[in-house]
C-alpha positions as CSV (number, residue, x, y, z in Angstrom):
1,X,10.8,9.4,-42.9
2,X,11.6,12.2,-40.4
3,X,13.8,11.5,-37.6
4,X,11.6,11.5,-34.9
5,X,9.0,9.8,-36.6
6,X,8.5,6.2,-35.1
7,X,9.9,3.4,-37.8
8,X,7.1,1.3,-37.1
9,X,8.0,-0.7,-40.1
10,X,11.6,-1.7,-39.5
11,X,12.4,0.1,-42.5
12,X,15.9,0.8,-41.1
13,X,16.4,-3.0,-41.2
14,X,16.8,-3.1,-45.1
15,X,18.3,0.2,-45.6
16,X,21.5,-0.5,-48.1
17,X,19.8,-3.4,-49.3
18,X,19.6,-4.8,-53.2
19,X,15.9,-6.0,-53.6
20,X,15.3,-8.9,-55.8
21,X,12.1,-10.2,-57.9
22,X,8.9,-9.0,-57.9
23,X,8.2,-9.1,-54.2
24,X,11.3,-6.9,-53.5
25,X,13.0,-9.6,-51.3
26,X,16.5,-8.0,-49.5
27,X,19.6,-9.6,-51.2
28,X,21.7,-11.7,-47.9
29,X,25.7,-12.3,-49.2
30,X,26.6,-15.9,-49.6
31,X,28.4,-17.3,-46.6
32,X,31.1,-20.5,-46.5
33,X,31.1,-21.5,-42.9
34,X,29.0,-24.4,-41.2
35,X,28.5,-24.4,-37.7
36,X,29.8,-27.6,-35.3
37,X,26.8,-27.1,-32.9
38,X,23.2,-25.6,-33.1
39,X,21.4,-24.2,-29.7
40,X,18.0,-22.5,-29.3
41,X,17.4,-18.3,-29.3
42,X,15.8,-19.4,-26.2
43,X,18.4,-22.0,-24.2
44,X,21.8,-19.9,-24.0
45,X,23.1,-17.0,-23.4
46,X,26.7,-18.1,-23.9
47,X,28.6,-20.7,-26.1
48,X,29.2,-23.8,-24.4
49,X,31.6,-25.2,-27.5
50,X,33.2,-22.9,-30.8
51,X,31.3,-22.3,-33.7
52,X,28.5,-23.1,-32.3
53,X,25.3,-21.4,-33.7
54,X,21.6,-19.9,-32.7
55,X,18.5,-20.7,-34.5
56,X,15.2,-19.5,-34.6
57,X,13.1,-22.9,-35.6
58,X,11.0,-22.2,-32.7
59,X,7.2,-20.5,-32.4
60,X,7.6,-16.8,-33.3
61,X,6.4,-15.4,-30.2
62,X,9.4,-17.2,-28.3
63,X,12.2,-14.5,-31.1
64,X,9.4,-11.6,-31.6
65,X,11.5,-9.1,-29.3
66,X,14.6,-9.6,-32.1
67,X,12.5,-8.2,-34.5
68,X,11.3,-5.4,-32.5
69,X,14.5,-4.5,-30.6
70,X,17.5,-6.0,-33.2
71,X,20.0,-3.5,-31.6
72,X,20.0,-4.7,-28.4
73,X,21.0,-9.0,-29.4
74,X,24.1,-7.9,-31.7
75,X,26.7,-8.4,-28.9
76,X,25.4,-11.5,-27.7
77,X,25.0,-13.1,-31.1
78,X,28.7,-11.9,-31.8
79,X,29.6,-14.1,-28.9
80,X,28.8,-17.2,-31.0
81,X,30.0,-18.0,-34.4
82,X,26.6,-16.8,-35.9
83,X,23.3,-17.6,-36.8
84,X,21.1,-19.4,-38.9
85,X,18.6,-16.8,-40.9
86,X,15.3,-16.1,-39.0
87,X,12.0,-18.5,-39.2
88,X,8.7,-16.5,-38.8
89,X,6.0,-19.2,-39.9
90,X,5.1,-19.7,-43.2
91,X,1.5,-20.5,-43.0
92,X,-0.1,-22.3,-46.0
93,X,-3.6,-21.3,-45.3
94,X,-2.9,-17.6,-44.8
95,X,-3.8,-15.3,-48.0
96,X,-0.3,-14.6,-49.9
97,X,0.4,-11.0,-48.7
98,X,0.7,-12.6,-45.5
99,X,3.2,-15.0,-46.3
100,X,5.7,-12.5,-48.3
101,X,5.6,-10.3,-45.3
102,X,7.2,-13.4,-43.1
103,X,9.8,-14.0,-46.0
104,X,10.3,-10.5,-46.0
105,X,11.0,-10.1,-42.1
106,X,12.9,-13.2,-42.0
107,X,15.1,-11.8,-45.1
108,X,15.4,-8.0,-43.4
109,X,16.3,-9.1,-40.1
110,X,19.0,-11.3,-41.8
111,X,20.3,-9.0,-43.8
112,X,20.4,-6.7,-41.1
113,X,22.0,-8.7,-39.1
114,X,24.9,-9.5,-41.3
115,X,25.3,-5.7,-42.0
116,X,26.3,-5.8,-37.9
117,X,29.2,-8.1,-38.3
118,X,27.3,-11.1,-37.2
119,X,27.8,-13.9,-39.3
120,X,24.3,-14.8,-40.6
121,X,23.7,-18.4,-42.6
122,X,20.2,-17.9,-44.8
123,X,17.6,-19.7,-44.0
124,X,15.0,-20.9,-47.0
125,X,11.5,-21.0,-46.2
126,X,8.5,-22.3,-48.7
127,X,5.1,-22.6,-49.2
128,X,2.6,-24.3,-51.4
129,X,3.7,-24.1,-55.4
130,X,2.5,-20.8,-56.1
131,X,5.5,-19.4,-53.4
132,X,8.2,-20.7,-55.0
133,X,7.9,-18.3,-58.0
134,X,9.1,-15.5,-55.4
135,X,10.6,-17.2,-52.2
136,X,13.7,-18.1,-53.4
137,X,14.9,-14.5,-54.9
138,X,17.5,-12.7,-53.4
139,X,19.4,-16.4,-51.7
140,X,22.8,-16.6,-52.3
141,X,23.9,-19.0,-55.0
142,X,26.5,-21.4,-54.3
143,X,26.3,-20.4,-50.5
144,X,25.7,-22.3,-47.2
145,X,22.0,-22.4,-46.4
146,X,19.4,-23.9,-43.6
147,X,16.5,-25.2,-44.2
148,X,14.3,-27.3,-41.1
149,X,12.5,-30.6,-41.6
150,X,10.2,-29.9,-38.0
151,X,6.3,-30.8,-39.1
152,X,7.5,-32.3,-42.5
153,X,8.1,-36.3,-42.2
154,X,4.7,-37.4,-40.8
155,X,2.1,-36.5,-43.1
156,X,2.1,-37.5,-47.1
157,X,1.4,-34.3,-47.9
158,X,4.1,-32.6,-45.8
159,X,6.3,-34.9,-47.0
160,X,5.4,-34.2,-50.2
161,X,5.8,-30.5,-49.7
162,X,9.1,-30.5,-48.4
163,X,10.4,-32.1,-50.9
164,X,9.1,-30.3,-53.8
165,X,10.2,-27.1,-52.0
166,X,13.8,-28.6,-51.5
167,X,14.5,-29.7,-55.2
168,X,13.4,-26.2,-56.2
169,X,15.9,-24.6,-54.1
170,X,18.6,-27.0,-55.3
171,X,17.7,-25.9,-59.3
172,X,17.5,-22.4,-58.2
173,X,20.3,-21.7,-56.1
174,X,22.1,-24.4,-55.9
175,X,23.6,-24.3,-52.5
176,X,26.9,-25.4,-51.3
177,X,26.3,-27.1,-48.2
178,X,22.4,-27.2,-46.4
179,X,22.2,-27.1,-42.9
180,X,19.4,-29.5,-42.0
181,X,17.3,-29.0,-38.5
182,X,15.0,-31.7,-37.5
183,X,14.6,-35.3,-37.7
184,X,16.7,-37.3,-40.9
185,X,13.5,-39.1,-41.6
186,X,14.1,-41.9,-43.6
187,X,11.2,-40.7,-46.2
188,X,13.1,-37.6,-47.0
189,X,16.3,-38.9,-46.7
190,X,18.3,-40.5,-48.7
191,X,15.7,-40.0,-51.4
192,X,17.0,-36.5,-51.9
193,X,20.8,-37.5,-51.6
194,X,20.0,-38.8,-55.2
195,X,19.7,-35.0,-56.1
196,X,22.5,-33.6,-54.4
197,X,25.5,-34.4,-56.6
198,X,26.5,-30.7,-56.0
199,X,25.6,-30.3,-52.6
200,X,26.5,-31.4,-49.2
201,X,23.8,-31.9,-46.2
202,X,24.7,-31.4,-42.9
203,X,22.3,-32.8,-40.5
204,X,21.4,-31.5,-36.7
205,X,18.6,-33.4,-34.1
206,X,16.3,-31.0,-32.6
207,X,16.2,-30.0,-29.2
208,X,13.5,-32.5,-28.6
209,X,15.1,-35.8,-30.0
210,X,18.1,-34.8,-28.1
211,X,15.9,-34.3,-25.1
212,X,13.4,-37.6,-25.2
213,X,16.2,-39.4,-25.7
214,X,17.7,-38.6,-22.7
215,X,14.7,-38.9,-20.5
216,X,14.2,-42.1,-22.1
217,X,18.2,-43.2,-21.3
């Protein structure tokens, strides 16, 4: 691409990058550390304790300008101890193409990110079945990951997904530690503990229990 040509795919994002699989997922380096403390893209601009993390779980529209303008967030993420691995939405209905190219951006980005200095924890995202022959390549083995159970305790079927998803990721890469977002429903855990011999859950309420609780206090 010429210089002055406009990278209107982010290319620049994955340049250096080993590609994995069929779908040509980036590689992200395996990472040790687990945060004490999670906040919103969207709720601070500086730590309030150490070690203390930023996550995307939130609609894409609220972390879009990341994606567009990366350069400009690397000083202020380097102000925390890091980030969890970005979250565009994985929808089941969309047609396939559709769904690699929100692996893909979360996986670039990521990658990127870590290039930067910024310490980056990967986040796993799934599908329905047919995803999980691809979006698992390129995830550190034996690293920290995150995954977030938002959307998947109320429904059967959710429930259902989740948790296929989840046992796939432990047989394929098995992780270290998993960083859990969301709720620590009751139907997904401790049914899964019974899996995770190998692995160690750390588990973080969202922004909203923490909230409704406190309106409700």
């Amino acid at each position: 691409m010429a210089k002055n040509e406009y990278d209107v795919f982010n290319s620049r994002l994955a340049k250096g990058a080993k590609f994995r699989g069929d779908m040509e997922l980036p590689e992200l380096p395996a990472v040790e550390v687990v945060p004490d403390s999670l906040t919103e893209f969207r709720r601070l601009k500086t730590p309030k304790i150490a070690n203390q993390f930023i996550h995307f779980y939130i609609p894409d529209k609220n972390f879009e300008s990341v994606y567009r303008s990366p350069e400009r967030y690397v000083d202020w993420f380097k102000r925390f101890g890091g980030i969890i691995g970005f979250d565009f939405s994985l929808h089941a209905e969309c047609p396939i193409y559709k769904q690699v190219e929100s692996i893909g951006r979360n996986r670039e980005l990521s990658f990127w990110y870590s290039k930067q200095g910024v310490k980056v924890i990967p986040n796993v995202r799934w599908g329905l079945k047919e995803t999980f022959a691809w979006c698992f390549e390129g995830l550190p083995k034996r690293s920290t990951v995150a995954v977030s159970t938002l959307g998947c305790s109320k429904e059967h079927s959710d429930r259902r997904l989740f948790e296929d998803g989840f046992l796939e990721m432990l047989t394929r890469i098995e992780p270290k530690t998993v960083v859990v977002y969301g709720t620590k429903s009751e139907k997904l855990f401790p049914p899964l503990f019974t899996y995770m011999s190998n692995t160690t859950p750390v588990f973080f309420e969202s922004y909203y229990t923490i909230s409704h609780r406190k309106e409700v206090a």
